[in-house]
KOLFI-312759 format. One record per residue (C-alpha): residue number from 0; x, y, z. Coordinates in Angstrom, 3 decimals, always signed. Example, Ala and Ser with C-alpha at 12.3 -4.5 7.8 and 13.67 -1.06 7.14 Angstrom:
REM KOLFI-312759
<site 0, <+12.300, -4.500, +7.800>>
<site 1, <+13.670, -1.060, +7.140>>
//
This chain:
REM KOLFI-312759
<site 0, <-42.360, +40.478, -35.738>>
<site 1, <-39.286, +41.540, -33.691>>
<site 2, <-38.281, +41.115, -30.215>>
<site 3, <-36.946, +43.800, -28.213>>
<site 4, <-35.850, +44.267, -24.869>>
<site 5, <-36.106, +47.294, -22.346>>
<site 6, <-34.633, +46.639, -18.991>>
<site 7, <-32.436, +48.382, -15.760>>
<site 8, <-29.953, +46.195, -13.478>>
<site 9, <-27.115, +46.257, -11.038>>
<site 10, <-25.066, +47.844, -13.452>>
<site 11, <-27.017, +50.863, -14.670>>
<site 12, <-29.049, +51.714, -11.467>>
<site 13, <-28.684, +51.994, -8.102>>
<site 14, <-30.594, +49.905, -5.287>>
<site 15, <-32.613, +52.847, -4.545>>
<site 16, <-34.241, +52.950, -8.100>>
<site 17, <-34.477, +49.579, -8.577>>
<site 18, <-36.535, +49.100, -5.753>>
<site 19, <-39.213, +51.441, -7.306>>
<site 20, <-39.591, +49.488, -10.351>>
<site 21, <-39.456, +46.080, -8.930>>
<site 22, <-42.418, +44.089, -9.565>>
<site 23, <-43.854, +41.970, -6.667>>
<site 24, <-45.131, +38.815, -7.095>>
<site 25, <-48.508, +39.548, -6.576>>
<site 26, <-48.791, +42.189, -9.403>>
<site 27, <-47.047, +40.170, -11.987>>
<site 28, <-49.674, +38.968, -14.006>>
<site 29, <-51.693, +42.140, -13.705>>
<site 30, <-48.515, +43.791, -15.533>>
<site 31, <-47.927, +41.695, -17.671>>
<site 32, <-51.496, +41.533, -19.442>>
<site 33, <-51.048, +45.529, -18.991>>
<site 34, <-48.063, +45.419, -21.022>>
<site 35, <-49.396, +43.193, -23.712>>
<site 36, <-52.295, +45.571, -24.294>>
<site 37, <-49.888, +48.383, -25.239>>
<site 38, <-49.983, +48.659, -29.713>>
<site 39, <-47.984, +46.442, -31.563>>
<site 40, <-47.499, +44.197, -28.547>>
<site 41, <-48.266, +40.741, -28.997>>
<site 42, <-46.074, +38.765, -26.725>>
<site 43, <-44.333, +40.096, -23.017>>
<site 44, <-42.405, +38.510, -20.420>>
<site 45, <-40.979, +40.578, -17.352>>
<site 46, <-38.338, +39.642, -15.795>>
<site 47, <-38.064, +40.832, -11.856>>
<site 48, <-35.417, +40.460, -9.330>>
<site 49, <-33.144, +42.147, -7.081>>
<site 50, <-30.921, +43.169, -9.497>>
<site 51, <-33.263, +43.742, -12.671>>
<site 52, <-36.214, +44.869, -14.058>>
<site 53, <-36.331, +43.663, -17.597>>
<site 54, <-39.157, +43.244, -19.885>>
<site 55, <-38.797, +40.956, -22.937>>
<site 56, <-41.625, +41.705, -25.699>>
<site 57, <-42.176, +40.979, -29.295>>
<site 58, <-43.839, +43.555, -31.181>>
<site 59, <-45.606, +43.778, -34.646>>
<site 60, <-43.897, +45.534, -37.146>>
<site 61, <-46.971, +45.652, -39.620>>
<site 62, <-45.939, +46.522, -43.111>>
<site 63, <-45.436, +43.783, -46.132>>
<site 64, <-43.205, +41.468, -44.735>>
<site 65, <-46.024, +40.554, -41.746>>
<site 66, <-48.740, +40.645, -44.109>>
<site 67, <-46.380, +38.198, -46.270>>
<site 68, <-45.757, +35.810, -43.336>>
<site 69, <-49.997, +36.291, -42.782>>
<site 70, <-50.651, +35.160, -45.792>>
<site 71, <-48.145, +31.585, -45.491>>
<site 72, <-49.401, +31.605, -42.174>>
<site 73, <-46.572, +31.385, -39.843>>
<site 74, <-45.765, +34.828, -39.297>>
<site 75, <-44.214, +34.254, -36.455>>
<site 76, <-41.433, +33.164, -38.888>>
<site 77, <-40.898, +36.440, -40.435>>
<site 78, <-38.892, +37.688, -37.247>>
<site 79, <-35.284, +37.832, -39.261>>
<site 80, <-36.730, +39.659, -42.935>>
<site 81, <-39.243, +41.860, -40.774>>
<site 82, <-35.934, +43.295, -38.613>>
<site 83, <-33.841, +43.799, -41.411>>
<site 84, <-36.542, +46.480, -42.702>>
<site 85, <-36.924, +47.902, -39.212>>
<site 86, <-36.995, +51.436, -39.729>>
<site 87, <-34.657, +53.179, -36.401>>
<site 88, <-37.126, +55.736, -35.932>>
<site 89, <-40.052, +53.039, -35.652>>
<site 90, <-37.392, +51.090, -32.907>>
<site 91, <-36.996, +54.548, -31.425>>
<site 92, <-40.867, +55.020, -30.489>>
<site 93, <-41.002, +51.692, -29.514>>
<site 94, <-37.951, +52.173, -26.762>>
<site 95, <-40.026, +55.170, -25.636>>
<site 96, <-43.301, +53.388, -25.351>>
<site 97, <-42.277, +50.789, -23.164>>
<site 98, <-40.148, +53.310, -21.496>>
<site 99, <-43.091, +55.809, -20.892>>
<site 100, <-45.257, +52.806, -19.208>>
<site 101, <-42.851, +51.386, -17.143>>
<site 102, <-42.673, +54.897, -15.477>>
<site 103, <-45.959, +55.486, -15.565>>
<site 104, <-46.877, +51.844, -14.245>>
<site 105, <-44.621, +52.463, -11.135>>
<site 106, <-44.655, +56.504, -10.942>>
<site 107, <-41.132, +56.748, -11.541>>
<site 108, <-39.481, +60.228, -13.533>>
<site 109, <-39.293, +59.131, -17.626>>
<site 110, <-36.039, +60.693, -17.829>>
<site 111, <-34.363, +59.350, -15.310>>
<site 112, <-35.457, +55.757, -15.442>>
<site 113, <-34.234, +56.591, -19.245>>
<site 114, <-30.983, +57.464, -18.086>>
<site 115, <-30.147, +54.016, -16.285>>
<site 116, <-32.061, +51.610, -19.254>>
<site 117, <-30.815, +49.742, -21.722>>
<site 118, <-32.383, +48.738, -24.669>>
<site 119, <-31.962, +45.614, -27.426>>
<site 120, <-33.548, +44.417, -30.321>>
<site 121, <-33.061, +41.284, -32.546>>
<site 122, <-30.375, +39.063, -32.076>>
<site 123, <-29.021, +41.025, -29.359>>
<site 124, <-32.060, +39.923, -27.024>>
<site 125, <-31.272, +36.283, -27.144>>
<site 126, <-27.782, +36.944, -26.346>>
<site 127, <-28.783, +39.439, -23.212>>
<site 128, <-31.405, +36.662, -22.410>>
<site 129, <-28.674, +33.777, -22.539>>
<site 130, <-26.157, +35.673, -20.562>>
<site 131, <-28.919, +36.171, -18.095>>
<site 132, <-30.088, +32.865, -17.706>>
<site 133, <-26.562, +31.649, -17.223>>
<site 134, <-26.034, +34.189, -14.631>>
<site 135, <-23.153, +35.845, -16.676>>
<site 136, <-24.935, +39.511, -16.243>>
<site 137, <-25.569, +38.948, -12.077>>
<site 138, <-23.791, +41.132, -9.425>>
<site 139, <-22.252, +37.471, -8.480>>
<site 140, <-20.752, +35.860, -11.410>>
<site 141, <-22.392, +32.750, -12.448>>
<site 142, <-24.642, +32.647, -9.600>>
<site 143, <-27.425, +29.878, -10.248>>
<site 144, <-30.631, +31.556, -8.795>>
<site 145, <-31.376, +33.960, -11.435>>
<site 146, <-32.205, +31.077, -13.813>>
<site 147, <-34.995, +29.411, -11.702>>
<site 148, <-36.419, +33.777, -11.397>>
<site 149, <-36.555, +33.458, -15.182>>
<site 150, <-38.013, +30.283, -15.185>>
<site 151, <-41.070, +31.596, -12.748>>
<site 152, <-41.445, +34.619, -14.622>>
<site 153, <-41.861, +32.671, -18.298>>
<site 154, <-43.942, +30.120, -16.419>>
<site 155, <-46.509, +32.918, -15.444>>
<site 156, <-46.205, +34.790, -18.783>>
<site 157, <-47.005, +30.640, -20.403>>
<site 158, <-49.832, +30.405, -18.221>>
<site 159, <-51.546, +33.880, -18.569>>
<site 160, <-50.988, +33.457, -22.657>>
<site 161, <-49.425, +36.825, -23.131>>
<site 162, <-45.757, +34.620, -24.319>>
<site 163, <-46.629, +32.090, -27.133>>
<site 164, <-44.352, +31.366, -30.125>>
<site 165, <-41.774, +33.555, -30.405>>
<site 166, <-41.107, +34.523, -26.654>>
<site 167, <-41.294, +30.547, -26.095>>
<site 168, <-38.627, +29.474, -28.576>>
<site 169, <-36.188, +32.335, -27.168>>
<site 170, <-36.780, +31.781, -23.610>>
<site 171, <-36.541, +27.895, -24.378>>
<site 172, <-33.626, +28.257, -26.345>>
<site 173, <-31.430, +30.199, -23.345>>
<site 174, <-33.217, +27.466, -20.848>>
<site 175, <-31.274, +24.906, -23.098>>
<site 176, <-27.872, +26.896, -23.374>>
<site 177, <-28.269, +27.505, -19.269>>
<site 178, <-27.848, +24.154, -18.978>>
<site 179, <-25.211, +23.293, -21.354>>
<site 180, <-22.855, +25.597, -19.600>>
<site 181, <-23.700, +24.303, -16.306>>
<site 182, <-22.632, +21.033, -17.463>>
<site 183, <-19.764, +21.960, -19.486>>
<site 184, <-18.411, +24.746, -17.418>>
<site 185, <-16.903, +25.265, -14.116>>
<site 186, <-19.280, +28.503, -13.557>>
<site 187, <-21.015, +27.196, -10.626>>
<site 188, <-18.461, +24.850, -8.944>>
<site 189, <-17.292, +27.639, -6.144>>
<site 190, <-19.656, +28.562, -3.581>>
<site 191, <-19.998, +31.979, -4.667>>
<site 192, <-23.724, +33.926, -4.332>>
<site 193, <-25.053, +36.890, -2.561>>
<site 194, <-25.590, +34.779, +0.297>>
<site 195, <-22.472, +33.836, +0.388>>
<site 196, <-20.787, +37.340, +0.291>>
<site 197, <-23.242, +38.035, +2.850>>
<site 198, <-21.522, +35.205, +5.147>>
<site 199, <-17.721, +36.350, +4.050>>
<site 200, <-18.809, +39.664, +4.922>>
<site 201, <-19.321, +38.462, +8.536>>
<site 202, <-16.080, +36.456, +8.711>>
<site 203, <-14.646, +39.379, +7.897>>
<site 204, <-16.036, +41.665, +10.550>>
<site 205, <-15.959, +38.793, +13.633>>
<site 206, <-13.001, +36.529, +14.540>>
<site 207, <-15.006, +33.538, +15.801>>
<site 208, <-18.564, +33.190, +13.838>>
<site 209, <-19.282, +30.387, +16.109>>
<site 210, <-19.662, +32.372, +19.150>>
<site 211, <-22.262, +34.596, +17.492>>
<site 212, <-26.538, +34.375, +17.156>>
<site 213, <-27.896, +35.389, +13.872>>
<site 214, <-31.209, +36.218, +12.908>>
<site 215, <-32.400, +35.465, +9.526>>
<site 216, <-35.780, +37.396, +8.050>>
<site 217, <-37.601, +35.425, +5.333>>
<site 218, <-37.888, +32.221, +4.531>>
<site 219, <-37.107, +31.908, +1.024>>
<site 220, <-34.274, +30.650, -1.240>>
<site 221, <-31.687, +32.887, -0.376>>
<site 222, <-32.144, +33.075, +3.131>>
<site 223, <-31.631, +29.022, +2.946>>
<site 224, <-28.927, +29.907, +1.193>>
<site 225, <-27.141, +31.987, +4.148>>
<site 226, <-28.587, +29.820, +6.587>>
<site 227, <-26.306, +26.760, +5.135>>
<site 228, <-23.452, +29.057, +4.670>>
<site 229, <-23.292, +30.126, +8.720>>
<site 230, <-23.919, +26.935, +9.938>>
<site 231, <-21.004, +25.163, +7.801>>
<site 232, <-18.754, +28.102, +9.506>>
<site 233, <-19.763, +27.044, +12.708>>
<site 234, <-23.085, +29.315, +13.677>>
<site 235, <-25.132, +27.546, +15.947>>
<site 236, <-27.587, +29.934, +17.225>>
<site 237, <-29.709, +30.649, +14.369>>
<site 238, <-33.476, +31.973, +14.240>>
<site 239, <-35.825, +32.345, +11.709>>
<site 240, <-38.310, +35.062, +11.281>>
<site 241, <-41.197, +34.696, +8.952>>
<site 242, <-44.572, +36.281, +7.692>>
<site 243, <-45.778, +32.614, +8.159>>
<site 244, <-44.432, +30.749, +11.548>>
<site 245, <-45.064, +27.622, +9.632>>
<site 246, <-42.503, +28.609, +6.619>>
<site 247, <-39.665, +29.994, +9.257>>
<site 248, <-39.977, +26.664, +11.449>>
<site 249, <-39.473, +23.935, +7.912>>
<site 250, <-36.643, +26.500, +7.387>>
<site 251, <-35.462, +25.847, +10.274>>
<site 252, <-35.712, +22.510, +10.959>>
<site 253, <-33.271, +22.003, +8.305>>
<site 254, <-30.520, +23.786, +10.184>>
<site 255, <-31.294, +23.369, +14.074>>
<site 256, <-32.592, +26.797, +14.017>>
<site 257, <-35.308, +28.314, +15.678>>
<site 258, <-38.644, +30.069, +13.187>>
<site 259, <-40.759, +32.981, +14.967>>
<site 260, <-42.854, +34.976, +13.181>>
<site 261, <-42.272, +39.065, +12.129>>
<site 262, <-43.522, +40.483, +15.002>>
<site 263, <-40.918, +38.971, +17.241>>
<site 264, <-38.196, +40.546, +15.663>>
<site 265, <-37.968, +43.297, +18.246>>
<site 266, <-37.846, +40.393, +21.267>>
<site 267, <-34.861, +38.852, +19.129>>
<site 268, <-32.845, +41.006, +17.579>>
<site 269, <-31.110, +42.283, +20.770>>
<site 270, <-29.328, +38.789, +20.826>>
<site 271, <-28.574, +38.973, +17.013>>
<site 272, <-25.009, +39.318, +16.329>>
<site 273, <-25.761, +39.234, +12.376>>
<site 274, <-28.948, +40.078, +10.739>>
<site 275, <-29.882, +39.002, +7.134>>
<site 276, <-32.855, +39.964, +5.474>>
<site 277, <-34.375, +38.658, +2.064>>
<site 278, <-37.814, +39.474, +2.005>>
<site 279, <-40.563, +40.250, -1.012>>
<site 280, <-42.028, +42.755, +1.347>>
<site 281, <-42.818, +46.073, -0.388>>
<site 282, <-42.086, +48.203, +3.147>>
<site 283, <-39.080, +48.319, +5.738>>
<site 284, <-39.436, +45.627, +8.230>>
<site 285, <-36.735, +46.598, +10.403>>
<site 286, <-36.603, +50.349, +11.322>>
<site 287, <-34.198, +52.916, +12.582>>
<site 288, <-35.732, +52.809, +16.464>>
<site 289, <-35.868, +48.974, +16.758>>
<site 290, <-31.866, +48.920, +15.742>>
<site 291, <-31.098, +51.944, +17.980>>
<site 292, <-32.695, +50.172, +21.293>>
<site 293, <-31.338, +46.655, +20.616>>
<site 294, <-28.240, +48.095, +20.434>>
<site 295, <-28.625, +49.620, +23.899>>
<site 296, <-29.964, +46.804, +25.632>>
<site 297, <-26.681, +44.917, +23.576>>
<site 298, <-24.271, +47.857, +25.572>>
<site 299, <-23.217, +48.954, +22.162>>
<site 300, <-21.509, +45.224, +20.712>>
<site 301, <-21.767, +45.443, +16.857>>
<site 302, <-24.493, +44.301, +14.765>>
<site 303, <-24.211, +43.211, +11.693>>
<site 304, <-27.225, +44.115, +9.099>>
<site 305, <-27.239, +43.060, +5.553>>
<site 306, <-30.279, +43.434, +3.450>>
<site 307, <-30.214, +41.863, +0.215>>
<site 308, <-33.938, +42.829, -0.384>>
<site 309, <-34.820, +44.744, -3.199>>
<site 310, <-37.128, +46.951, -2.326>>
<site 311, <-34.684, +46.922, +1.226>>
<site 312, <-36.052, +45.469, +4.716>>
<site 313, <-34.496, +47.764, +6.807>>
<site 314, <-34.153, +51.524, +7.020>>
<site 315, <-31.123, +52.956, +5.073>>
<site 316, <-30.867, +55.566, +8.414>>
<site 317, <-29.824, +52.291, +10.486>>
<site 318, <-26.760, +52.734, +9.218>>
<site 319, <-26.568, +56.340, +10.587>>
<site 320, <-26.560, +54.354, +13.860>>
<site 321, <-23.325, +54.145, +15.835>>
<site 322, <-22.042, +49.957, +16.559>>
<site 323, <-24.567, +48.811, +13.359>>
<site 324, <-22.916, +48.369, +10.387>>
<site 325, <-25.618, +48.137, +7.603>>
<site 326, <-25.103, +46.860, +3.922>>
<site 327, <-27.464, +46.599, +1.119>>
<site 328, <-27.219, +44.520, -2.172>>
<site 329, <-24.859, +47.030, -3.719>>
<site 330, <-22.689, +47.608, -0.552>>
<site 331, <-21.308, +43.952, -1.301>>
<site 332, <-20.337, +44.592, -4.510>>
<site 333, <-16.468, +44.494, -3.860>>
<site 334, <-16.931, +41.464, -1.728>>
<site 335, <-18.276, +39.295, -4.950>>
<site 336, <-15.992, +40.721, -6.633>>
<site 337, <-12.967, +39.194, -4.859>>
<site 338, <-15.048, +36.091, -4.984>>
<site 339, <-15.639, +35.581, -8.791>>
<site 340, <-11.806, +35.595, -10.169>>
<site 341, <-11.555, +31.903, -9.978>>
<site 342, <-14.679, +31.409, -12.335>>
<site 343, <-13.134, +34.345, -15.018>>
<site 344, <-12.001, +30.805, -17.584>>
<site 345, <-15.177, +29.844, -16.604>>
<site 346, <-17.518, +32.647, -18.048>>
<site 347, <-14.966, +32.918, -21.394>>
<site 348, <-15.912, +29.349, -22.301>>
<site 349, <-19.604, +30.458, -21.117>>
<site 350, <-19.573, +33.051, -23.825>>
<site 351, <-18.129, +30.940, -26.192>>
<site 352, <-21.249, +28.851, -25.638>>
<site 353, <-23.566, +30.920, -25.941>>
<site 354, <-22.494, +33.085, -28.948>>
<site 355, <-22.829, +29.391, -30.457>>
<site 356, <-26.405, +29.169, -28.872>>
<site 357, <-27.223, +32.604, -30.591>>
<site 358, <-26.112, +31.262, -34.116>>
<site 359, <-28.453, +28.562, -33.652>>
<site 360, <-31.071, +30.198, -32.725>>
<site 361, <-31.116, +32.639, -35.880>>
<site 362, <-30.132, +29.013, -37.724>>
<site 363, <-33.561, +27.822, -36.534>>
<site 364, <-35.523, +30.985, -37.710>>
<site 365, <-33.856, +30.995, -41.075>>
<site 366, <-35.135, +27.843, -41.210>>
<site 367, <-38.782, +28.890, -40.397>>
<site 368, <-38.739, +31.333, -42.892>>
<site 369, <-38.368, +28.483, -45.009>>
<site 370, <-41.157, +26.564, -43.752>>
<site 371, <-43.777, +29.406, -44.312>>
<site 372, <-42.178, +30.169, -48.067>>
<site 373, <-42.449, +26.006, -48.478>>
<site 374, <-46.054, +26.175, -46.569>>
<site 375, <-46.978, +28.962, -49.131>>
<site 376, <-45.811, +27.434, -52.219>>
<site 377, <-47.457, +24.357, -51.479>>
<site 378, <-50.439, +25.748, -50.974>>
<site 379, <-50.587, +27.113, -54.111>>
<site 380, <-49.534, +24.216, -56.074>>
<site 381, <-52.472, +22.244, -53.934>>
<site 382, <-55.385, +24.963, -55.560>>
<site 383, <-53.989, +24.612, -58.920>>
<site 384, <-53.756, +20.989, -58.596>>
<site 385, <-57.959, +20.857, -57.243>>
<site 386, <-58.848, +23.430, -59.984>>
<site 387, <-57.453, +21.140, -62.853>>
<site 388, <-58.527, +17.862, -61.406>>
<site 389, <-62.026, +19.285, -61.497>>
<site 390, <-61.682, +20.349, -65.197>>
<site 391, <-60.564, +17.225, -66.193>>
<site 392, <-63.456, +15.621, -64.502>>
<site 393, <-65.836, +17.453, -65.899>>
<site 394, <-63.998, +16.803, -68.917>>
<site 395, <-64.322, +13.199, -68.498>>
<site 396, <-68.307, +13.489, -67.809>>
<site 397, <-68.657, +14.996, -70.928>>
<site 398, <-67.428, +11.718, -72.605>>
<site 399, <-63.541, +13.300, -73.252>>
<site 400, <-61.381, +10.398, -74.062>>
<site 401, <-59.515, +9.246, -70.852>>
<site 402, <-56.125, +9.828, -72.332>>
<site 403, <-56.746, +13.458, -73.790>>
<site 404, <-57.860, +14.418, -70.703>>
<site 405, <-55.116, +13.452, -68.784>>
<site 406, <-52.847, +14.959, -71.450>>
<site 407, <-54.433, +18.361, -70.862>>
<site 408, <-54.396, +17.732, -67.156>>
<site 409, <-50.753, +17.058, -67.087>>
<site 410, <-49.696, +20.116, -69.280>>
<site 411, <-52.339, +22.656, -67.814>>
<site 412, <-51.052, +22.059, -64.543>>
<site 413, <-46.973, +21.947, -65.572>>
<site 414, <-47.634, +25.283, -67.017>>
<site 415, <-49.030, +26.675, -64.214>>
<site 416, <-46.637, +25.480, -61.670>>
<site 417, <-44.047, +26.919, -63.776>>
<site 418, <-45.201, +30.787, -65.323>>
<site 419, <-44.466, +32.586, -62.303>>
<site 420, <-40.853, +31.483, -62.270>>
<site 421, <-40.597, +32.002, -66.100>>
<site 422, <-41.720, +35.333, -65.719>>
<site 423, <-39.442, +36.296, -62.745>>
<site 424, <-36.600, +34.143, -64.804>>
<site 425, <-36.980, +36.600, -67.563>>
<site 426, <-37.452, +39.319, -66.018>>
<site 427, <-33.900, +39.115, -64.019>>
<site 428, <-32.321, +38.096, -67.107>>
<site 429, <-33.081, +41.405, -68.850>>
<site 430, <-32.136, +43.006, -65.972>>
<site 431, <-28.621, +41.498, -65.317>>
<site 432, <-29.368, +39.144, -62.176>>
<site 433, <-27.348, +36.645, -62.918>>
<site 434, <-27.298, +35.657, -59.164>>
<site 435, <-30.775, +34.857, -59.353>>
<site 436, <-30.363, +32.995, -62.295>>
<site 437, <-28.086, +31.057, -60.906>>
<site 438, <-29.824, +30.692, -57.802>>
<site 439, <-32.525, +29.578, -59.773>>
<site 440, <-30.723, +26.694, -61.507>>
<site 441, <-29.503, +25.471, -57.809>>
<site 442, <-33.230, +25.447, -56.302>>
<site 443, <-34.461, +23.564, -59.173>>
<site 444, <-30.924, +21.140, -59.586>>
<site 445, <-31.205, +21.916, -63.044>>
<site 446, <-27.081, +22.102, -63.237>>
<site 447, <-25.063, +24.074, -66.182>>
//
C-alpha cells in the first residue's frame, strides 16, 4: 500500500482555477466514492476549501510485498517495504490517473490543471497533511479554520467507508500534532485570518469604521469571523444576508446585527459601506448591475467589496466599476502577509514539531510491519504445534508410552520451529552475510 497525494492551492493556482475544481458540499460524498472506484484505489479523502483542492488516497501497489502482508494479514502494514519497491514509472501513471479524473470530474483542461498540481507520495504526505492541519500551508499563516475543513472532510470520508486504516492513522496522527502545536506554540495567539485581513483592509481604506454600515453575505464561520472583527473596531450597523433568514438572524443576534435573506441584497446594499461575502454558492450572488446602481443611488461614495468565496460571490467586472473597489481571496495576499511576521518563531518551532510527528508516524508503521511478521510467525508455529499434538495423540491411543510420546512431541516440534532458520542460517553463511548472521544471534539472544 502507499499513500499519495495530488492536490492545487493558493500557491500554485490562481482563484479563478480553483474555483473550477472546488468541490461543494453537496457533491462530496458522490466524489469521493467516484474516486475510490478508480484501480488500485482503496482508500480517498478530499480535501476542499478556498484555497485547496487536495485529494489524499492510498493505493495498492500489488506485487509480492502486498501479497506478503495478505498472507500475515495486516497488509495495511506493508505501507514502508511496499514504497521502497515503488517503481517511478508505476508513481508516474498513478499522478496521471488521479490527474486525468480530477479534470474530467470537473471539465477542467489536463494540462493545465497539471501545470498548477503538486504531487507527494510516502512520507512526504504526512508531512504536507501535518503542515496543513496546522495551518502552516494557508494563505494566512497559522490560521485555525483549515483544521476543523479537514476534520469535516475525514469525518465524511469515515462515514461513507472509502478512509479506513491507513488514511485513519495519518489523518489521526496530524489531528494529534495540530494540537500539540496549538498548545505549545504561539501560532494562533494574534488575531490573524482572512477575515481579519478582510477587516484591516477596511481600516485601511476608511478613517472612522464606526461611521460605516456593512453588509455581510453568508452565515457561516468566516463571516462570524468578520462580523466580530468590525464590531470590536467599532461597526455598529451590521446586516446579515442569508439563503436561510433563520441562519442570518442567530448570526446576528450575536452581534446586534440585523439577518435578511438573499433576495434583499439589492434593497441593502445601497447603504453598505463594506461588503463581505463567504458563501458555498456555486454562482455570483452579487452582479455587475446591482453594484453599478447602488452606487448611483450612494452619489458615487466608495464601496468596499471583498469576496473571500471560492468559487467568488460577486462578479470579477464589479471591479471594472468606478467608486467600488473589489478584492478576492488572492487580492489580500499582501495584507496577510504584513500580518503573519510576528508568528515567523512561531511556525519554526511548528516545523520542528511536526518533522518529530513525521518520525513517529513512520516509528509506528515500522512497528506494524512487525506485528504482521510476529502475526505470521505465530501462526505458523500455532499449525505445527496442532499438527504434532494430534500425532502424539493418536500416538497415545495406540497405547505409546506417555513419556515416548512426549519425547517425540517435544523434538518433532523443536525441529520444525527451527529448519527454516537453519536453512536460511546456512545459506547466508556460504554466501558471506555475516550481517545476517549476526542479526540472527541478536533476534534469538543467543550472544557470542
Amino acid at each position: 500500500m502507499a499513500l499519495v497525494l495530488l492536490g492545487i492551492n493558493h500557491n500554485t493556482a490562481n482563484v479563478s482555477l480553483r474555483e473550477q475544481v472546488a468541490f461543494p458540499p453537496e457533491k462530496m460524498a458522490d466524489a469521493m466514492q467516484r474516486v475510490t472506484a478508480l484501480e488500485h484505489v482503496r482508500e480517498a479523502v478530499i480535501v476542499s476549501t478556498c484555497n485547496r483542492t487536495e485529494l489524499y488516497v492510498d493505493i495498492d501497489l500489488g506485487g509480492p510485498a502486498a501479497e506478503a502482508g495478505a498472507v500475515a494479514q495486516g497488509a495495511e502494514s506493508m505501507l514502508i517495504d511496499a514504497n521502497a519497491q515503488f517503481d517511478p514509472s508505476r508513481l508516474q501513471f498513478e499522478q496521471q490517473k488521479l490527474l486525468s479524473w480530477l479534470s474530467q470530474y470537473h471539465g477542467v483542461d489536463v494540462s493545465e490543471l497539471g501545470s498548477c498540481s503538486y504531487f507527494h507520495w510516502r512520507d512526504d504526505v504526512i508531512r504536507h497533511l501535518m503542515r496543513v492541519a496546522c495551518g502552516l500551508d494557508s494563505m494566512v499563516l497559522g490560521e485555525p479554520q483549515i483544521l476543523g475543513q479537514i476534520k469535516s472532510a475525514y469525518a465524511v470520508a469515515k462515514e461513507l467507508g472509502v478512509a479506513k486504516a491507513e488514511l485513519g492513522r495519518a489523518f489521526q496522527e496530524a489531528f494529534s500534532i495540530a494540537k500539540e502545536v496549538r498548545t505549545d506554540t504561539a501560532i494562533g495567539e494574534n488575531p490573524v485570518s482572512v477575515a481579519y485581513a478582510a477587516v484591516t483592509l477596511a481600516e485601511q481604506i476608511f478613517s472612522d469604521l464606526g461611521s460605516l454600515h456593512a453588509l455581510l453575505i453568508g452565515a457561516g464561520h468566516t463571516i462570524e469571523l468578520v462580523a466580530r472583527h468590525l464590531t470590536e473596531r467599532g461597526v455598529r450597523s451590521i446586516v446579515v444576508a442569508n439563503r436561510t433568514l433563520q441562519n442570518a438572524v442567530t448570526l446576528g443576534e450575536k452581534f446586534g446585527a440585523r439577518g435578511v435573506l438573499l433576495s434583499d441584497i439589492p434593497d441593502e446594499l445601497e447603504q453598505a459601506d463594506i461588503v463581505v461575502s463567504s458563501t458555498n454558492s456555486q454562482l455570483p450572488l452579487l452582479g455587475k448591475g446591482a453594484v453599478e446602481r447602488a452606487i448611483k443611488k450612494r452619489r458615487h461614495k466608495p464601496m468596499l467589496l471583498v469576496d473571500l468565496a471560492v468559487p467568488r460571490d460577486i462578479e470579477p467586472e464589479v471591479g471594472q466599476i468606478s467608486d467600488a473597489y473589489l478584492y478576492s481571496v488572492d487580492d489580500i495576499r499582501d495584507v496577510i502577509e504584513d500580518n503573519v511576521k510576528s508568528r515567523a518563531l512561531a511556525a519554526e518551532q511548528a516545523s520542528a514539531i511536526i518533522e518529530r510527528g513525521v518520525e513517529e508516524y513512520l516509528r509506528q508503521l515500522r512497528a506494524l510491519n512487525a506485528v504482521a511478521t510476529l502475526r505470521a510467525y505465530r501462526e505458523k508455529a500455532d499449525q505445527i504445534r496442532q499438527l504434532e499434538l494430534e500425532k502424539a495423540l493418536r500416538a497415545l491411543e495406540k497405547g505409546m508410552p506417555a513419556e515416548q510420546v512426549l519425547e517425540a512431541l517435544a523434538r518433532s516440534v523443536t525441529n520444525k520451529l527451527i529448519h527454516a532458520p537453519s536453512v536460511q542460517m546456512k545459506k547466508a553463511s556460504a554466501e558471506g552475510r555475516e550481517d545476517l548472521i549476526r542479526l540472527t544471534q541478536e533476534l534469538f539472544g543467543l550472544g557470542e
